[in-house]
C-alpha positions in Angstrom: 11.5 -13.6 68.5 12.6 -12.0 65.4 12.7 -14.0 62.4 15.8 -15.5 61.1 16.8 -17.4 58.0 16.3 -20.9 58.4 19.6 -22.9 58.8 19.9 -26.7 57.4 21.0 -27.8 61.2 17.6 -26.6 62.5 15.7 -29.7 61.9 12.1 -27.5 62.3 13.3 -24.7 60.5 10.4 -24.8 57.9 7.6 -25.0 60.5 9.2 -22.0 62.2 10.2 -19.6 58.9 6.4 -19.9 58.3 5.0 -19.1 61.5 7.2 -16.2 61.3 6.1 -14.9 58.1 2.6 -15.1 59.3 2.7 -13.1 62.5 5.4 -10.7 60.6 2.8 -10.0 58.0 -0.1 -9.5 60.4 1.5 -7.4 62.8 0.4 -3.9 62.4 3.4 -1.6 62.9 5.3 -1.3 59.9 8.3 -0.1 60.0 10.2 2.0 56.8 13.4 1.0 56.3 15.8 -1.5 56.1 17.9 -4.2 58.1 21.6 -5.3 56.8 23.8 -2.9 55.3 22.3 -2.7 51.6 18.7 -2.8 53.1 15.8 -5.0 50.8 16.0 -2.3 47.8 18.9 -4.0 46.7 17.5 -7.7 46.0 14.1 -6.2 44.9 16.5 -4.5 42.0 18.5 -7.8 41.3 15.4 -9.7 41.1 13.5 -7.1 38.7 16.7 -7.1 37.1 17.4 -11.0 36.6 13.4 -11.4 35.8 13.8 -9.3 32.7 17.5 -10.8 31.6 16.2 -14.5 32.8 19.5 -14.9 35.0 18.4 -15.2 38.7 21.7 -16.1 40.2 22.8 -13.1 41.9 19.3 -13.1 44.3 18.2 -15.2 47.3 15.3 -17.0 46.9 12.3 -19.1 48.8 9.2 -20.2 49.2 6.7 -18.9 51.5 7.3 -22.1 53.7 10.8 -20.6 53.7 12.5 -23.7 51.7 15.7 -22.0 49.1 14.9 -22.2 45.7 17.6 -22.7 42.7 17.3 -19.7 40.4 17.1 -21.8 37.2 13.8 -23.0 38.7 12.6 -19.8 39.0 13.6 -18.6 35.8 11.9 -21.7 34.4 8.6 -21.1 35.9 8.0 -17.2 35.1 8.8 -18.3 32.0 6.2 -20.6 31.9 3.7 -17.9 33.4 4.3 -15.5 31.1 2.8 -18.1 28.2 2.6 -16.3 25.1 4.2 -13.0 26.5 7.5 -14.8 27.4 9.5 -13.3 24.3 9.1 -9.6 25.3 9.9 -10.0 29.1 7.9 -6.8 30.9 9.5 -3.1 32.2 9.2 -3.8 35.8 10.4 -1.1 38.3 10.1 -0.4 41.9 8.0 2.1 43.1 9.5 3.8 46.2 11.3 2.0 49.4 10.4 -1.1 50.1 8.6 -1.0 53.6 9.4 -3.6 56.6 7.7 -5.3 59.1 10.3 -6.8 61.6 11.8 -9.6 59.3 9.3 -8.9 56.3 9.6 -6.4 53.6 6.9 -5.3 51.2 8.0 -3.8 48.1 5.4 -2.4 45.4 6.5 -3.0 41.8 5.1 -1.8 38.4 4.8 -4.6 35.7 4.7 -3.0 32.3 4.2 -5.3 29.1 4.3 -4.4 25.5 1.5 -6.0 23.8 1.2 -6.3 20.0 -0.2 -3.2 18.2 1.8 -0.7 21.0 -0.6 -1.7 23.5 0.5 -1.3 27.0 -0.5 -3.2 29.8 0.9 -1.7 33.2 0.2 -2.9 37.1 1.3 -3.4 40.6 2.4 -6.4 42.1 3.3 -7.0 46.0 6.9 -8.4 46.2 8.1 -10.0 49.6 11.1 -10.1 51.4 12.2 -12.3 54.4 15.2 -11.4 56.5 17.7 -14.1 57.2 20.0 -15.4 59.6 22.8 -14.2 57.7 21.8 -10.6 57.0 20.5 -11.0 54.0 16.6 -10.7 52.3 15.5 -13.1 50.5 12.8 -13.0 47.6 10.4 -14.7 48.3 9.1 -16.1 45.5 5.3 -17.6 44.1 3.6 -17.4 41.1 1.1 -14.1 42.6 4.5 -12.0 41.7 3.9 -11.9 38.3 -0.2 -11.7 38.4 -2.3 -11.5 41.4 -4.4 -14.2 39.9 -1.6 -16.6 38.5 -1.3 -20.0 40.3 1.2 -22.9 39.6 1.0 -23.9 36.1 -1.3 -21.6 34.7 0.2 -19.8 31.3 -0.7 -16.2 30.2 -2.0 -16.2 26.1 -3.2 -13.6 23.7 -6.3 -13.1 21.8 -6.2 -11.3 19.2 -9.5 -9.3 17.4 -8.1 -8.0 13.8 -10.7 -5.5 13.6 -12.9 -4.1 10.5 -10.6 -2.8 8.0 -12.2 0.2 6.6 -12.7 1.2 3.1 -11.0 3.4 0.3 -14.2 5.5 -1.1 -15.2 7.0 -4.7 -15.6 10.3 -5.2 -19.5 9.8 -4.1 -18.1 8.1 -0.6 -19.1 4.9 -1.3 -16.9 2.1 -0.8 -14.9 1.1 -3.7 -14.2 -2.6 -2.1 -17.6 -3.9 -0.9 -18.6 -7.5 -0.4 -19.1 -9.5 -3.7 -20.1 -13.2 -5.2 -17.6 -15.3 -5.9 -17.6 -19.5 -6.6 -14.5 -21.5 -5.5 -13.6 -24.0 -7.9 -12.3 -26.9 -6.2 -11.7 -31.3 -6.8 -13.2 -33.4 -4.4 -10.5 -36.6 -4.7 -12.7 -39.3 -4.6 -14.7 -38.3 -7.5 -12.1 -38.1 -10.3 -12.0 -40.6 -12.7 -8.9 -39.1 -15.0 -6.9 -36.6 -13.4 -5.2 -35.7 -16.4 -8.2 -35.2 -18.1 -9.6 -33.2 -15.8 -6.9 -30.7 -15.7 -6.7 -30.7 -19.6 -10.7 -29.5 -19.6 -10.2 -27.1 -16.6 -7.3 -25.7 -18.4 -8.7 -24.7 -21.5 -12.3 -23.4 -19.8 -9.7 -21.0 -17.6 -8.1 -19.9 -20.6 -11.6 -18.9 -22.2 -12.3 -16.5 -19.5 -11.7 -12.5 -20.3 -8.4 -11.9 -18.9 -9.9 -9.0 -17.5 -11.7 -11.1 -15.1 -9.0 -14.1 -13.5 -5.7 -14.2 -13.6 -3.3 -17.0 -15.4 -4.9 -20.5 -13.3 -1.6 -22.7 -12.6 -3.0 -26.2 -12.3 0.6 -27.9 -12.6 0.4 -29.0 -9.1 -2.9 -30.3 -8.9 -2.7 -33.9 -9.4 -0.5 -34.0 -6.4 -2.6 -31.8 -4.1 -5.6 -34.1 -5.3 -3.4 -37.8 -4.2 -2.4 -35.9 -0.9 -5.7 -35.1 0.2 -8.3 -37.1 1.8 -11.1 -39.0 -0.3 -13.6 -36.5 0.6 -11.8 -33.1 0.7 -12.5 -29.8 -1.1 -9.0 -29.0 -2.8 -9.3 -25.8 -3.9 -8.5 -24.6 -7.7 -9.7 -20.9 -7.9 -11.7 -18.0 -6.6 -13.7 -16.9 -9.4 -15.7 -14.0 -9.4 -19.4 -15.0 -10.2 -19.5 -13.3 -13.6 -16.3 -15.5 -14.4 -17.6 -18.5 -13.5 -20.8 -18.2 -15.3 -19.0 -18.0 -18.2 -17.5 -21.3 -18.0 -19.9 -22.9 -16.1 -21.2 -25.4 -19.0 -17.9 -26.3 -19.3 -17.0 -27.5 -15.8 -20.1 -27.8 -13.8 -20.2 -31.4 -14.8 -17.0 -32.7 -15.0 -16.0 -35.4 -12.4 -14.9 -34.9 -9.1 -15.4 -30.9 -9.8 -17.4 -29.1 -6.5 -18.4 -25.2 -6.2 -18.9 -23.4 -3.0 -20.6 -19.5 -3.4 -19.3 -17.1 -1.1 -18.5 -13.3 -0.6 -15.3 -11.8 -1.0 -14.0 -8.0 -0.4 -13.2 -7.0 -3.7 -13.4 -3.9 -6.3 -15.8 -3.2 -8.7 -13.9 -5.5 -11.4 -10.3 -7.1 -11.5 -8.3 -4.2 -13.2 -9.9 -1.3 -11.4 -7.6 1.3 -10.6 -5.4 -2.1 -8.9 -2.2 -0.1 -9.2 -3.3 3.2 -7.5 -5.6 1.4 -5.0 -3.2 -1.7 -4.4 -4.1 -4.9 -2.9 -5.6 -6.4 0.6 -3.4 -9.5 0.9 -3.1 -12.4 4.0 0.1 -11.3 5.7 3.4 -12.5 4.0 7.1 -13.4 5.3 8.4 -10.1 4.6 5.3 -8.3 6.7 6.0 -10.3 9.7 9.6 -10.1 9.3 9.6 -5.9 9.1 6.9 -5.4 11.3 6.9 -8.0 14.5 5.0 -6.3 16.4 2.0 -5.2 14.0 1.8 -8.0 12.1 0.6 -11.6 12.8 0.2 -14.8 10.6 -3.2 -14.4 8.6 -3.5 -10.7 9.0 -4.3 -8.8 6.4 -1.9 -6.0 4.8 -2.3 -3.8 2.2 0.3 -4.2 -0.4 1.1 -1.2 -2.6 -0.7 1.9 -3.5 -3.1 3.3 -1.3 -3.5 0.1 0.5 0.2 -0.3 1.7 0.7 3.8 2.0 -2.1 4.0 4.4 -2.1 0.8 5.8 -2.2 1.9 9.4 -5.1 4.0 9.2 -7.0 1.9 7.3 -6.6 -1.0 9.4 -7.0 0.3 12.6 -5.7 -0.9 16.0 -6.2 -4.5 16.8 -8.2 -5.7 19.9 -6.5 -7.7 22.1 -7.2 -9.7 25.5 -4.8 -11.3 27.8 -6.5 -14.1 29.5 -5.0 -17.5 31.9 -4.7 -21.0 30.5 -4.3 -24.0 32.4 -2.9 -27.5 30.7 -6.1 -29.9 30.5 -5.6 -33.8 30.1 -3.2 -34.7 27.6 -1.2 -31.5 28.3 -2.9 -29.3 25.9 -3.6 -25.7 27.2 -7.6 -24.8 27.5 -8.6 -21.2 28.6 -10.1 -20.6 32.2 -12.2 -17.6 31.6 -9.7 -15.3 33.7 -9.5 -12.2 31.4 -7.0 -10.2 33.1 -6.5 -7.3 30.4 -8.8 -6.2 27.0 -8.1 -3.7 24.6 -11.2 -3.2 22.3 -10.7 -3.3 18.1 -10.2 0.2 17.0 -12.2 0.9 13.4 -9.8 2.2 10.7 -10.5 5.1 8.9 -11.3 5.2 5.5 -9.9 7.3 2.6 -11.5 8.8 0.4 -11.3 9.4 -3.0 -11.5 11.2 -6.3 -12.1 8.2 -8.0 -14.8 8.0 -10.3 -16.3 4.6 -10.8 -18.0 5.5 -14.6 -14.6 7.1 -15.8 -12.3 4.3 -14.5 -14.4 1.9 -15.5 -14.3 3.2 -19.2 -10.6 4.1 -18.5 -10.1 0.5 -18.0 -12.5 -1.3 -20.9 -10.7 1.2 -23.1 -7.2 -0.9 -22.4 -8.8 -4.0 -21.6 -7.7 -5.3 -25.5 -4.0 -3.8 -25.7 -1.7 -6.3 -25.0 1.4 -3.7 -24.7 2.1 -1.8 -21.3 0.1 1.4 -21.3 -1.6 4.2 -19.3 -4.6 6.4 -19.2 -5.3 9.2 -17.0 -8.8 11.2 -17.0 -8.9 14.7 -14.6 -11.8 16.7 -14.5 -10.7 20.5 -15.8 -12.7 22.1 -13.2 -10.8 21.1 -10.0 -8.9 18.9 -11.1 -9.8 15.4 -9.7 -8.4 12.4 -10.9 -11.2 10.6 -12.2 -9.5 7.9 -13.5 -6.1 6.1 -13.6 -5.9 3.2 -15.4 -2.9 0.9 -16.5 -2.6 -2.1 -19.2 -0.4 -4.9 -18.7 2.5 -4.7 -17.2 3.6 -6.6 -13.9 1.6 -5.9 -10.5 1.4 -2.8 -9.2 3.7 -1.3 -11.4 1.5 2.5 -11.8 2.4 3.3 -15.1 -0.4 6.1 -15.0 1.3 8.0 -12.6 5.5 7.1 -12.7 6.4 6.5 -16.0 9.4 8.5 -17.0 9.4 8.3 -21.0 9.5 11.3 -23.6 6.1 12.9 -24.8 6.6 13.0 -28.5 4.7 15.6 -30.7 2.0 15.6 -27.6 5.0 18.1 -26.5 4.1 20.2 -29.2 1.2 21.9 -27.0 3.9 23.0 -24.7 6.0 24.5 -27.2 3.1 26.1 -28.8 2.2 27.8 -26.0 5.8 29.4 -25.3 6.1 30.2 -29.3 3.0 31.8 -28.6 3.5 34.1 -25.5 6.5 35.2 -27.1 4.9 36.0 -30.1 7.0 34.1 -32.5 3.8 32.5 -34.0 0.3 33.0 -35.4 -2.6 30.5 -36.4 -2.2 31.7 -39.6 1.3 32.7 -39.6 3.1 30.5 -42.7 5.6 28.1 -40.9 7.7 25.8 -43.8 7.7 21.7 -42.8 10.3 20.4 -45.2 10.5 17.1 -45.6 14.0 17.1 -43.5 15.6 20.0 -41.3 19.1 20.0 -40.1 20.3 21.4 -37.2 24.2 21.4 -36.2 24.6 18.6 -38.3 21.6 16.7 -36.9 18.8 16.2 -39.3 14.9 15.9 -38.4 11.9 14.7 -40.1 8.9 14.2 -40.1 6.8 10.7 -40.0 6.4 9.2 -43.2 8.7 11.9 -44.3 6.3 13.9 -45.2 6.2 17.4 -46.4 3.4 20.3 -46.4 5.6 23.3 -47.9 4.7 26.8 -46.4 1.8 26.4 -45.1 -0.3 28.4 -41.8 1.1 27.4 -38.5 -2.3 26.1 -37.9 -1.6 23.4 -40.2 1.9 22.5 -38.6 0.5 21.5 -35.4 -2.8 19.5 -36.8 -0.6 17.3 -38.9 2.3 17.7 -36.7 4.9 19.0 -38.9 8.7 17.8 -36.8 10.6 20.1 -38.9 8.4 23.1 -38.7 8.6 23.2 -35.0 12.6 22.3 -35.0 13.2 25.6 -36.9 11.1 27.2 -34.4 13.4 26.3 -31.5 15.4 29.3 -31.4 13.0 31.5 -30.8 12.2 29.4 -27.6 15.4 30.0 -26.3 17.3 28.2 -24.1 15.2 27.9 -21.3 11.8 28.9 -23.1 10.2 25.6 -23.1 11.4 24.8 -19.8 9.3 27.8 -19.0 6.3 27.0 -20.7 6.1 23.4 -19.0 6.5 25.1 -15.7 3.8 26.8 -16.4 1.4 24.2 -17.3 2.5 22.6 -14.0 5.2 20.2 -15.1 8.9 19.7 -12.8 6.3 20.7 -9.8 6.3 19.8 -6.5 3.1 18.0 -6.5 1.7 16.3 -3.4 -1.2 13.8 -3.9 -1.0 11.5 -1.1 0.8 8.8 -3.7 4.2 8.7 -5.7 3.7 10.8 -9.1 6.6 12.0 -11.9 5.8 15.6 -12.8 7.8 15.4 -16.1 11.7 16.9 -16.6 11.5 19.4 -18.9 14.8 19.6 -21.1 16.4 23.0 -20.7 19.7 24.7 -22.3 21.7 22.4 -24.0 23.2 22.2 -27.7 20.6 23.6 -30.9 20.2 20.3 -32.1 19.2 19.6 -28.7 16.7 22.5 -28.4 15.1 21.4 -31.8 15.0 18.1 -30.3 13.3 19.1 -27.5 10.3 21.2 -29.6 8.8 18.5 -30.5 9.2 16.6 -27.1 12.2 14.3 -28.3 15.6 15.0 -26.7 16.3 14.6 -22.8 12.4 15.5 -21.5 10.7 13.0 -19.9 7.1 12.9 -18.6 4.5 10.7 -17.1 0.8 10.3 -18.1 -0.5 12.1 -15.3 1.8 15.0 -15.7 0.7 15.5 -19.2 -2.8 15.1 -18.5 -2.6 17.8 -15.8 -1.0 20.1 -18.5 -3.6 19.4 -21.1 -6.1 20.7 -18.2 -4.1 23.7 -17.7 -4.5 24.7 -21.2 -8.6 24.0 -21.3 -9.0 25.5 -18.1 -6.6 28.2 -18.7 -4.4 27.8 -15.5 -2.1 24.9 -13.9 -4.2 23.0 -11.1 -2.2 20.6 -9.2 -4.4 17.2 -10.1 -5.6 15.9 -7.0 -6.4 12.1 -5.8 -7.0 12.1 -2.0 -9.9 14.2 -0.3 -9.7 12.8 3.3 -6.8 12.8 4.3 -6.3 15.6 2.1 -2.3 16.1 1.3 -0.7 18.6 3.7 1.1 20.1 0.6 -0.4 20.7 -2.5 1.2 23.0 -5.2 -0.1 26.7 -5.6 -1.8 27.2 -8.3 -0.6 28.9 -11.2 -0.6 32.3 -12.8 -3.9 32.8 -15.6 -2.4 31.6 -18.8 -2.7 34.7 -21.3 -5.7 34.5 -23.0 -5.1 35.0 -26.6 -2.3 32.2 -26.4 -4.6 29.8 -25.1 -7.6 30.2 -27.0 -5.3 29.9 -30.8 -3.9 27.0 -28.9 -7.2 25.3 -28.1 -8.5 26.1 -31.8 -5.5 24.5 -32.8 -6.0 21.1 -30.7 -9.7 21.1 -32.0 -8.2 21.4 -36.0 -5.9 18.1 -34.8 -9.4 16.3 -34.5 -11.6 17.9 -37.2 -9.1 17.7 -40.2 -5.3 16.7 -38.2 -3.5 13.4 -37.0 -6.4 13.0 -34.7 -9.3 12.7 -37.1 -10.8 9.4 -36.3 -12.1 11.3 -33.3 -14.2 13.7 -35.1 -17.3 11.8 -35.3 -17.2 10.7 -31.5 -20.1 12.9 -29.5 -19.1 16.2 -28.0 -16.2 18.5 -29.1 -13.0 16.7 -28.8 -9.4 18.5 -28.3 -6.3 16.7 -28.6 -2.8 16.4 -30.3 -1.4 13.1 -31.0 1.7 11.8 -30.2 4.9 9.5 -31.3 7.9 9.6 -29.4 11.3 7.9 -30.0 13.2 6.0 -27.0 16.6 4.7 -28.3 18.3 5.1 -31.6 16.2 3.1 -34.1 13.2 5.9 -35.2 11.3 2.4 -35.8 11.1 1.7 -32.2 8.7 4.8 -30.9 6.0 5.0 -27.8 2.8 6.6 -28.6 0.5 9.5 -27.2 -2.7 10.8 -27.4 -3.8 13.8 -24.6 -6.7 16.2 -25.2 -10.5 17.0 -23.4 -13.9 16.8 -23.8 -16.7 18.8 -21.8 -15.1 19.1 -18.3 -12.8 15.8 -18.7 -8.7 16.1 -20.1 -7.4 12.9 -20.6 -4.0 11.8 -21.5 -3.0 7.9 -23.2 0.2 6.0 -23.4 1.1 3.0 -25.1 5.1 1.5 -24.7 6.3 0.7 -28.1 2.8 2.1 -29.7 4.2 2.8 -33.0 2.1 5.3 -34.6 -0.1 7.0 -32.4 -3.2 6.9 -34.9 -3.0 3.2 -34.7 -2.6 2.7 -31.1 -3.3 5.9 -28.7 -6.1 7.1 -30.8 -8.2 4.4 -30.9 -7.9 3.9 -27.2 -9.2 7.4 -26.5 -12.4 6.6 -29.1 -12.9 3.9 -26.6 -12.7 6.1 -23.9 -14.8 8.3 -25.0 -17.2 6.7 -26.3 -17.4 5.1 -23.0 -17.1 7.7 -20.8 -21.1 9.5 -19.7 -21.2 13.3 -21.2 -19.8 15.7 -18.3 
């Protein structure tokens, strides 16, 4: 008797639809094919259609006793199956004809979900058909057609393994972010006495930390927190690293209702080290999880800016990530039945590593640690050069100063300028070069700082003391584009790839005479970073451009050629010239640091007012060029000099 859709005037129809469907599905011939004019395909398609687009409506459906189902309660309960996976409904597709056994048909369909983290999870499922009384095939529908091992009421969920995020190395491939002491500073409620107190004396012990060491504490919300929280709970203050705390330990240790808890914390060698080239580790925040659905989730962590945010990816890995069966327990909430139906292991990140020098930045960053303006210093070493060092002052959070600033170099220019006046052979050392007082140029007049004048005097002695209006009458012999030339040459305006954003510098080309005398002496429209001029103070001790380099693995698919050998006799009058600016020029509180120091100092005007001026510092020691930058410095001798004496002194012999 072939099998027929049950009709409601058939008062056994039930009884009968399932003895049918279980000879149908033991008998052993199986037919290919299709009965009724569209065959099964087509409600195997509307149903894998309506599954994804939650609409059921357009397919017949029962249960495998044969009793119609409504679609909405379909809809409802894979729904419910799919738990935690419900918002991203699977790719589901039918793999060949379905095949049919009298009044049965079998269809084979692929489930495909997209996991978190662009992890697939693909199977088959078994999808049956009954053929009814009215031609047409019903789906017959149970909980197994989403997962073999799914029963009524059990709810698919995700677990989720973050993985080991792995580490940013030094130059030596050590990790630059290890594991390190920290004391949390927290209020137990039930053991203050006088709140306001309490924040008064916390307050002022905060403020006596380094600033190197914590950031600005903001305790305004802490007698609130304190009367929210239960009698006996830990309300956390601050994270201190351990070298902080200790130095305020005497202060708070014994005030009431204060509690400490030591732990370890991911963290870099100190506070300010290298923080805007390396970035920060961070929980996940709104705007992660906003951009990035599907790679992010609540208490993740995410690197935020520099190398941290560039590489994120690889440094964090793939996630691991099971799919396993829950089942509502009493009171309704869901417990885990130890059905693990799908596991994807944590994949490692990779680390990056670094030119970084932990010595260097670390004197880098003592030698700002006292500046309270926005500055920038920048150490490469002359033989390859590797950034050793990129530090920045204050300044708000990531901002890398070291690497992106845009400003004009000042008389530091000068080195540039030099070196073009000296290929061209429009200067000697001891060539006499005049340096008026004032030198006027298409109606623009120049001077010098101080107004100062040397009379005619060895060009030698124009660059130490960095004579303005010696190298404004010089500008014509430059030509237009003969500084441009000269930076170029040194590597600045190149196409420099090092794995993070940089500003190679804008040299100013053309333009009026006044402009061009401007420009000598690194006023006028040329801007330039730190970095940049470090990497042309390099050039000239190592006696080519080298593009500076901050990434070894992965090493930048791009890096600049390097340049053309610098001609010899130009660079060695201009290095005797940058050691005279330290011995007996504008740089001459350097002379008694150890080792021979190069350099040319630097002042450089950024708006109308010849008060307001930025200064410079750049020079080398041994196999180290540095460059330093301070915003609104004033006179270099006051500001970027001492900083490099800092530096320096700081810094082991190379």
């Amino acid at each position: 008797m072939p099998l027929s859709y049950p009709r409601p005037h058939r008062p056994n129809h039930a009884r009968r639809l399932t003895a049918a469907l279980t000879t149908a599905l033991l008998t052993a011939g199986v037919l290919a094919g299709c009965s009724g004019d569209d065959g099964p395909q087509s409600s195997v398609d509307a149903f894998l259609s309506g599954w994804r687009s939650g609409d059921l409506q357009a397919v017949g459906l029962i249960d495998p006793t044969g009793n119609k189902l409504p679609s909405t309660e379909v809809t409802r309960e894979i729904k419910e199956l799919s738990g935690e996976l419900a918002a991203t409904p699977p790719t589901l597709k039918r793999r060949g004809e379905p095949k049919v056994t009298k009044d049965i048909a079998t269809a084979t369909v692929q489930v495909e979900w997209n996991l978190p983290g662009q992890a697939r999870w693909a199977y088959d499922r078994e999808l049956r058909l009954a053929h009814g009384d009215d031609d047409q095939w019903q789906v017959i529908w149970e909980p197994r057609v989403v997962h073999e091992q799914l029963t009524k009421g059990d709810r698919l969920a995700l677990r989720r393994d973050a993985g080991a995020r792995a580490a940013v190395l030094d130059a030596a491939g050590q990790p630059l972010v290890t594991p390190r002491p920290v004391v949390r500073v927290g209020v137990q409620p039930d053991g203050v006495t006088d709140i306001k107190k309490l924040v008064k004396d916390l307050d002022g012990a905060f403020k006596a930390i380094r600033p190197a060491l914590v950031p600005a504490v903001d305790l305004a919300d802490l007698p609130e927190r304190v009367a929210e929280a239960e009698p006996g709970a830990f309300v956390e203050v601050v994270s201190l690293r351990e070298e902080a705390y200790l130095q305020i330990k005497p202060r708070i240790y014994d005030l009431d209702g204060t509690k400490f808890i030591s732990a370890k914390v991911d963290l870099a060698p100190t506070r300010e080290f290298a923080r805007a080239v390396l970035g920060t580790v961070d929980p996940a925040q709104a705007d992660d999880l906003t951009a990035h659905p599907d790679r992010y989730v609540a208490g993740d962590l995410v690197g935020h800016g520099g190398l941290q945010g560039r590489y994120d990816e690889r440094l964090r890995g793939a996630p691991g990530l099971t799919v396993v069966v829950e089942r509502p327990a009493e009171g309704g909430k869901l417990e885990s039945t130890g059905t693990e139906l799908f596991r994807r292991e944590p994949q490692p990140g990779q680390t990056l590593k670094t030119t970084l020098d932990v010595a260097a930045q670390n004197a880098a960053d003592g030698a700002l640690r006292a500046e309270s303006r926005r500055s920038a210093l920048v150490a490469l070493r002359i033989s390859d050069g590797a950034v050793l060092a990129a530090a920045n002052g204050p300044g708000p959070a990531g901002e890398n100063l070291a690497f992106t600033a845009q400003v004009p170099p000042g008389s530091t220019f000068k080195v540039v300028s030099t070196l073009g006046l000296l290929d061209r052979g429009a200067v000697t050392l001891d060539g006499p070069v005049a340096c008026p007082k004032t030198f006027t140029v298409d109606g623009r007049s120049f001077k010098n700082s101080d107004n100062f004048e040397l009379g005619s005097v060895p060009f030698r002695t124009d660059f130490a003391k960095s004579c303005n209006t010696a190298f404004a009458s010089l500008a014509p012999k430059l030509g237009g584009d003969g500084l441009a030339a000269a930076g170029r040459a040194l590597g600045l305006e190149g196409q420099w790839d090092l794995g993070t954003d940089a500003f190679t510098g804008k040299v100013s080309t053309g333009g009026s005479l006044a402009e061009q005398a401007a420009a000598s002496f690194g006023q006028g429209t040329t801007l330039v970073s730190p970095l940049a001029m470090a990497g042309a103070t390099a050039a000239v001790a190592r006696g080519r451009f080298e593009q500076p380099k901050l990434l070894l693995d992965p090493a930048p698919a791009k890096p600049a050629a390097a340049g053309e050998q610098l001609k010899p006799e130009s660079v060695a009058a201009l290095r005797s010239m940058m050691r005279e600016v330290v011995t007996s020029g504008t740089g001459s509180a350097l002379k008694d640091v150890p080792g021979e120091v190069y350099g040319k100092t630097g002042t450089a005007e950024y708006d109308d007012n010849p008060a307001h001026t930025h200064a410079w510092f750049v020079g080398w020691r041994g196999d180290v060029a540095f460059a330093v930058f301070v915003e609104k410095g004033g006179a270099s001798t006051a500001s970027a000099v001492p900083i490099a004496e800092r530096f320096l002194r700081a810094l082991p012999p190379s």
